[in-house]
C-alpha positions as CSV (number, residue, x, y, z in Angstrom):
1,X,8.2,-15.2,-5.5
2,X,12.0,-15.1,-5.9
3,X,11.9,-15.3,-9.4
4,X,9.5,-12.5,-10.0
5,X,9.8,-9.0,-9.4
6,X,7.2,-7.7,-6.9
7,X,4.7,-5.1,-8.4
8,X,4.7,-2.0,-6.3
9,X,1.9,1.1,-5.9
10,X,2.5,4.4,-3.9
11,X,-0.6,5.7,-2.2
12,X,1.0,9.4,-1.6
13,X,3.4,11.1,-4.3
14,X,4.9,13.9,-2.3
15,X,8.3,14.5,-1.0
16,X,8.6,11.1,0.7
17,X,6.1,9.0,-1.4
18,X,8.6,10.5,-4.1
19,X,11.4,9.3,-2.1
20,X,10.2,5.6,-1.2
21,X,9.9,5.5,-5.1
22,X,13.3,6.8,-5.7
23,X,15.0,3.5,-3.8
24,X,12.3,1.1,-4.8
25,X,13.7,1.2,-7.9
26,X,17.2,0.4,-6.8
27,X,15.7,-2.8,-5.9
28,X,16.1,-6.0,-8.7
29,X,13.2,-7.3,-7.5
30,X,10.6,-4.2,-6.8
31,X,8.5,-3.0,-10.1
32,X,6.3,0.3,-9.4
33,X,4.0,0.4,-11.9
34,X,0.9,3.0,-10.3
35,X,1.2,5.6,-8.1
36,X,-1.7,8.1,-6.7
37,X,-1.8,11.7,-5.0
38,X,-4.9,13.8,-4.6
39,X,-3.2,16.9,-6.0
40,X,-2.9,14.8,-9.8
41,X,-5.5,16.1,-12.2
42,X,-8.0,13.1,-13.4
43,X,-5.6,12.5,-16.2
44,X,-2.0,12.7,-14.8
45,X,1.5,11.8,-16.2
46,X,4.4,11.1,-14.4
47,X,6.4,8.7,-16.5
48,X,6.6,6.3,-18.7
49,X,5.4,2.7,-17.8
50,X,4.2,4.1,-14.1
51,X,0.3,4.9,-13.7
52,X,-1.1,7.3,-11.8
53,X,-4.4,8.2,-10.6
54,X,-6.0,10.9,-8.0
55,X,-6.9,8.6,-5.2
56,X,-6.5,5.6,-3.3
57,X,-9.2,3.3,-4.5
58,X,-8.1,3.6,-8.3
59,X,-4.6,2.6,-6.8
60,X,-5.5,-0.3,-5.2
61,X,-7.8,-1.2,-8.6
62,X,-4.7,-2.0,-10.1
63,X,-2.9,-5.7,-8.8
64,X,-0.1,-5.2,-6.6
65,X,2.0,-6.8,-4.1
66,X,3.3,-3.9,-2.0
67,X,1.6,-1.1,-1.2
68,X,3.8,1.9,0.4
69,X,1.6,4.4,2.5
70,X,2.7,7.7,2.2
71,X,-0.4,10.2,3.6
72,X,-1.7,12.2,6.4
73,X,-2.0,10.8,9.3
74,X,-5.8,10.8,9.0
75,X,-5.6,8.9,6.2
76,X,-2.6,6.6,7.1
77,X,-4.7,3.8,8.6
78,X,-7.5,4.0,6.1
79,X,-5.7,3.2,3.4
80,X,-3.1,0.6,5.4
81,X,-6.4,-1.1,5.9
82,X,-8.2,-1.0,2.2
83,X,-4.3,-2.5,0.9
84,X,-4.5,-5.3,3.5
85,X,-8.1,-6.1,2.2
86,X,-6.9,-6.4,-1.2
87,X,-4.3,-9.0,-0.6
88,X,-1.0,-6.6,-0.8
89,X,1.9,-6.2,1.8
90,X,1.5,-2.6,3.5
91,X,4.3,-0.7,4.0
92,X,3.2,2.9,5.7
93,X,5.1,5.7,7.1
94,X,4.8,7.0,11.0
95,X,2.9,7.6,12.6
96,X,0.8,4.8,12.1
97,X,-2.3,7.1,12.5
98,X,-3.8,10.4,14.7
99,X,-4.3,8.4,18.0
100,X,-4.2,4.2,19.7
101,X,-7.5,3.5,18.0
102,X,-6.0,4.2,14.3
103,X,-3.2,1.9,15.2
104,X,-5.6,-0.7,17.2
105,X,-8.1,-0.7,13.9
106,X,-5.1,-1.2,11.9
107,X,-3.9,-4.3,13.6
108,X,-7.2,-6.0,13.9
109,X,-7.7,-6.1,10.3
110,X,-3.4,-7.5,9.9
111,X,-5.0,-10.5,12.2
112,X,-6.8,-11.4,9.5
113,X,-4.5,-11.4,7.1
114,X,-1.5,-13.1,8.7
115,X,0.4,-14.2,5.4
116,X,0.5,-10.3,4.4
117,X,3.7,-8.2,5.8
118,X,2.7,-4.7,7.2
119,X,5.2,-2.8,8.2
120,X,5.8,0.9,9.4
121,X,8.3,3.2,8.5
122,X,10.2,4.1,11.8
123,X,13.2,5.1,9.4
124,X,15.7,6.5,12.4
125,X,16.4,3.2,12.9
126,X,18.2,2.3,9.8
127,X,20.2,5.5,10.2
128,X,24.3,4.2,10.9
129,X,24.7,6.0,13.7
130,X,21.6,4.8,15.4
131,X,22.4,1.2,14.3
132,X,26.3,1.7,15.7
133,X,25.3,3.2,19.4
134,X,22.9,0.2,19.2
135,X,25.7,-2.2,18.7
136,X,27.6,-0.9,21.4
137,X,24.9,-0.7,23.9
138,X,24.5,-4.4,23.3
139,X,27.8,-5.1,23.2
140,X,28.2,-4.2,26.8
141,X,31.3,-2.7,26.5
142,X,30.8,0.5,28.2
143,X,28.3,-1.1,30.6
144,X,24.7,-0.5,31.2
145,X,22.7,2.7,30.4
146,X,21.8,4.8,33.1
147,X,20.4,8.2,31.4
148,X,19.6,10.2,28.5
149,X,18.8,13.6,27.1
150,X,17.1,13.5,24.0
151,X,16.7,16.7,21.9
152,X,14.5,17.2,18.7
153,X,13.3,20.4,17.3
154,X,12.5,22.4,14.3
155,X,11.4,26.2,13.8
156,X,7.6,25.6,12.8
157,X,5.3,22.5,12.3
158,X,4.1,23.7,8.6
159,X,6.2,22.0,6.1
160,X,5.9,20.8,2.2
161,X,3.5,23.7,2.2
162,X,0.4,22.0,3.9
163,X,-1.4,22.9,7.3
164,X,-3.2,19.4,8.0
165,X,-0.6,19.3,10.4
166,X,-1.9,21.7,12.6
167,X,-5.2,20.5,12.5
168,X,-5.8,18.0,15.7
169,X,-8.7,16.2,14.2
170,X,-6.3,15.3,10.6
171,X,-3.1,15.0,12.3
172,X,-4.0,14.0,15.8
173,X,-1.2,15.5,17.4
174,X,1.6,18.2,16.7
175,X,5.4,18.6,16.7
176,X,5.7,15.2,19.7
177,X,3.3,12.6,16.9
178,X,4.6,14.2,14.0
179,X,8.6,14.1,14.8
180,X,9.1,13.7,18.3
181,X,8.0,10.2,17.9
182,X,11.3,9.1,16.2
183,X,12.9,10.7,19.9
184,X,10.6,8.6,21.9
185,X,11.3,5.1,19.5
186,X,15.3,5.8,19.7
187,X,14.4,5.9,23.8
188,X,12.2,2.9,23.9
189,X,15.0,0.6,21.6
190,X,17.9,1.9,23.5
191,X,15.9,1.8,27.5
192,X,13.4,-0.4,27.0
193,X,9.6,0.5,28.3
194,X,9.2,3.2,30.4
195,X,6.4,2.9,33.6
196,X,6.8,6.6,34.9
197,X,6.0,9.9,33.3
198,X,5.5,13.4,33.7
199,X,5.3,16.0,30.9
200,X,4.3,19.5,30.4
201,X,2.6,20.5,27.0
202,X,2.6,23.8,25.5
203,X,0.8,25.6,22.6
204,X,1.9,29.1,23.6
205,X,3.3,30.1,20.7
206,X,1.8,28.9,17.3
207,X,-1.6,28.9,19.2
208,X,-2.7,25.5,16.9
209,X,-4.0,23.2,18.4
210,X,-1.6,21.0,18.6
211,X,1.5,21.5,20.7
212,X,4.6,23.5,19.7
213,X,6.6,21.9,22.7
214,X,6.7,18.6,24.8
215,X,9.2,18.2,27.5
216,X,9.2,14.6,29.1
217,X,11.2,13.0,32.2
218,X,10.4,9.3,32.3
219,X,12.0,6.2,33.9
220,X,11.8,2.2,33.4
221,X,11.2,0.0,36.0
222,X,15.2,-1.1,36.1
223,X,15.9,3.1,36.7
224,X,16.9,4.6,33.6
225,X,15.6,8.0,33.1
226,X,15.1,10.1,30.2
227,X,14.4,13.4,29.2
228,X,12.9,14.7,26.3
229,X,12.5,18.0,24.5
230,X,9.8,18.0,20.9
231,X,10.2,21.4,19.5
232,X,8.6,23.0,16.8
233,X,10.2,26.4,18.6
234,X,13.9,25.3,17.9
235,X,14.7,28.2,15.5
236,X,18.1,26.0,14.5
237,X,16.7,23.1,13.8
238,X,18.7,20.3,16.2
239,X,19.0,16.6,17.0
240,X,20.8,15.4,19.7
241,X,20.7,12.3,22.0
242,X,23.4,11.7,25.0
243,X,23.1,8.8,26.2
244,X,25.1,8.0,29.7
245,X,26.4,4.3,30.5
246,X,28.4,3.2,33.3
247,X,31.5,2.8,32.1
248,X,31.2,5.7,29.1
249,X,28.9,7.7,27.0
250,X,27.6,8.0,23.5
251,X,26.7,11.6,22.3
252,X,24.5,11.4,19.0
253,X,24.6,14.5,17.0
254,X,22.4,15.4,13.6
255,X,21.2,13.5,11.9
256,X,21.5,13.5,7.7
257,X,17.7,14.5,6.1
258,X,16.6,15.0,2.7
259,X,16.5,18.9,3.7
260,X,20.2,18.7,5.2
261,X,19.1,21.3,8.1
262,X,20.2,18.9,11.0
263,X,23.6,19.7,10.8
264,X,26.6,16.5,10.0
265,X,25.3,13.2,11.5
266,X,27.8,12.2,14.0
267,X,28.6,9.6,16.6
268,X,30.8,10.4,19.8
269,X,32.0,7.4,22.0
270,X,33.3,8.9,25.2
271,X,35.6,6.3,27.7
272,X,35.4,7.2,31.1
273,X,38.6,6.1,32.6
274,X,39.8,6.0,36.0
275,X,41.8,9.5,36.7
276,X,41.0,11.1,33.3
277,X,39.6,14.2,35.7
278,X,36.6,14.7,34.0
279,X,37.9,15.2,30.3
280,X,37.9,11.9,29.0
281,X,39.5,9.7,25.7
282,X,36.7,10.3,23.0
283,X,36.1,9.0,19.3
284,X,33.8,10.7,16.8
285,X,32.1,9.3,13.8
286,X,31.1,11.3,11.2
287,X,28.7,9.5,8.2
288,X,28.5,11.3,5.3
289,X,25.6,9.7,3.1
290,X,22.2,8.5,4.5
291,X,21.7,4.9,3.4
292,X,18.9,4.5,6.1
293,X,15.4,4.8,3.0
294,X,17.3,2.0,1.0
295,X,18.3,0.0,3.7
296,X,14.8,-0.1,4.9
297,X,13.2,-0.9,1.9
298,X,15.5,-4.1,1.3
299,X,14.6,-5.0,4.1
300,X,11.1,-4.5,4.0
301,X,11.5,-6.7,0.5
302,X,13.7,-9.4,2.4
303,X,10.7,-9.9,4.9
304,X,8.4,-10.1,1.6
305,X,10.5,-12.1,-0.7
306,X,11.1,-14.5,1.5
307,X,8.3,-14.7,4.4
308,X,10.5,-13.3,7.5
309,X,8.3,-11.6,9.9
310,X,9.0,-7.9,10.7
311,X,11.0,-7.0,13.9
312,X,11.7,-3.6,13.4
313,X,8.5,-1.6,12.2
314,X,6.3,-4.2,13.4
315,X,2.9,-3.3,14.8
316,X,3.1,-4.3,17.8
317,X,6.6,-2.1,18.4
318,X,4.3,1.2,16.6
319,X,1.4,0.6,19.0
320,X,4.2,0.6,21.7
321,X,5.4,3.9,20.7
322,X,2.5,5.7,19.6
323,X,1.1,4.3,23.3
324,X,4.5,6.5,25.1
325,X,3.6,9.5,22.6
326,X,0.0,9.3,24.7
327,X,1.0,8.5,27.9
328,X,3.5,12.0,27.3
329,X,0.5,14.0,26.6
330,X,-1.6,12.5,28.8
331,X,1.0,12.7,31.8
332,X,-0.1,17.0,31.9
333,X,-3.2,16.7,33.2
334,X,-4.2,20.1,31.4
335,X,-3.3,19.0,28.1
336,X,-5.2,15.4,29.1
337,X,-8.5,17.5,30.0
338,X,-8.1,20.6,27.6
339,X,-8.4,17.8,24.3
340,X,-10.2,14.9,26.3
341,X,-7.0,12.6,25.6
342,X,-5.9,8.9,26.5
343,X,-3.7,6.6,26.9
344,X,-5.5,3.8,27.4
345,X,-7.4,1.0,24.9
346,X,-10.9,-0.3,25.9
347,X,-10.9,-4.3,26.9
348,X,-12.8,-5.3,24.0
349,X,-10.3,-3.2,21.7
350,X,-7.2,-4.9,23.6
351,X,-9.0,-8.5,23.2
352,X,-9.5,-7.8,19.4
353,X,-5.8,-7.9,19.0
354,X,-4.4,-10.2,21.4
């Protein structure tokens, strides 16, 4: 397979199927040849040597060996499935469908297929600052985490002029599945798992029905809490995560977006120093270009080209994520009741995948 390049089809030609196509090609060894999106007429152009067709199943008519997922969330797992079937490594963006069934269906097909890559699109991770305050937080140097205050909001869950989003039975969830999840995956890789939650979740003002707002405290078993704020009511659009160690802090601020509202991604190491009364020595990072949709795709290819498994991305660490997006809406027992949500898998789902 090193010698050849890979052929690639996007399922999903909007702004982040256009995206995933845009650093595919920086690749030597990725090829896209067909691409499909159900707003293309029966007969649609988009360029030369690329074909493109109005749905899924012509897509995966033509041969490929990587398949990017880039739909709704109710058609995310779907598709994921139909590219596994016919033999192709599945890349798909989060969430990895509308609720733990979608994901759990997902994986029981992959266990058939075990010599196919699937991998999900949890792109935060690749961002430099993430992978920095990762570094660090391994490193030990400014001891062990002990809290963190997580903010992520925007001023309305409509975007790229569609609605499924607000729809609870296409998108499963609102502003918490949709882009909170990133929040809760940067918690879960920095914390680790967390066995206590409570939530409220709020509709009030959109009036969908999904929510506008989550707000979270959770802890792990070892005592690290976290709170979280999902907003779709964040008229400024904002990212911020503090996270508190023993011997420092790291404050991470904005984050760099194809629609550059989030303000300059920056990283601030605070070193909390005996006597410094309360203002202590700081150093701030600024990054200036997002490499984090290239990066991941090279290494998406890596694991392809030359039969790694995935880490990041893998199913098992989506299922893991998309389980703590539950357990938050589940943890308000109103919001539990009100859409007849859970958390929880049946045994003979669980024993499907184990």
């Amino acid at each position: 397979m090193q010698n050849r390049k890979l052929r690639v089809g996007i399922a999903g030609y909007g702004t982040v199927g256009k995206i995933r196509h845009r650093f595919a090609k920086e690749h030597p060894q990725l090829n896209v040849v067909a691409v499909c999106d159900q707003t293309f007429p029966e007969f649609h152009e988009c360029h030369q040597e690329v074909q493109c067709f109005s749905s899924y199943r012509q897509l995966l008519e033509v041969p490929l060996d990587i398949l990017f997922v880039c739909l709704p969330n109710y058609l995310s797992p779907e598709v994921t499935i139909a590219g596994l079937e016919k033999g192709s490594h599945v890349f798909c963006e989060k969430p990895p469908g509308r609720d733990l069934k979608d994901i759990v269906n997902v994986m029981v097909c992959e266990k058939r297929y075990p010599k196919q890559k699937l991998m999900f699109g949890f792109n935060h991770r690749y961002h430099h600052s993430i992978q920095d305050a990762l570094r660090i937080i391994k490193s030990g140097s400014l001891g062990k985490v002990m809290n963190m205050r997580g903010i992520y909001g925007k001023s309305k869950i409509i975007r790229f002029d569609s609605d499924w989003r607000t729809k609870r039975h296409l998108a499963g969830g609102g502003i918490l599945l949709d882009q909170g999840i990133h929040l809760v995956d940067m918690m879960r890789l920095f914390a680790g798992e967390f066995s206590e939650i409570s939530s409220f979740i709020s509709n009030d003002f959109w009036k969908h029905d999904v929510e506008d707002d989550a707000y979270a405290l959770m802890r792990t078993p070892t005592g690290v809490v976290a709170m979280l704020h999902s907003s779709a009511t964040q008229w400024r659009h904002r990212f911020q995560l503090d996270i508190t160690l023993t011997k420092g802090a790291i404050i991470l601020s904005g984050i760099l977006s194809s629609t550059k509202s989030y303000g300059a991604e920056t990283m601030t190491v605070v070193y909390a120093e005996e006597n410094d009364e309360g203002d202590p020595r700081e150093h701030m990072t600024r990054y200036n270009k997002d490499h984090s949709w290239k990066r991941e795709i090279f290494d998406f290819a890596e694991l392809v080209l030359n039969d790694k498994p995935v880490t990041y991305g893998s199913s098992g660490e989506a299922f893991k994520t998309m389980e703590l997006v539950y357990r938050i809406y589940c943890a308000d027992s109103t919001w539990k009741k009100k859409y007849n949500l859970t958390s929880q898998i049946s045994k003979t789902m669980l024993e499907e995948i184990l």
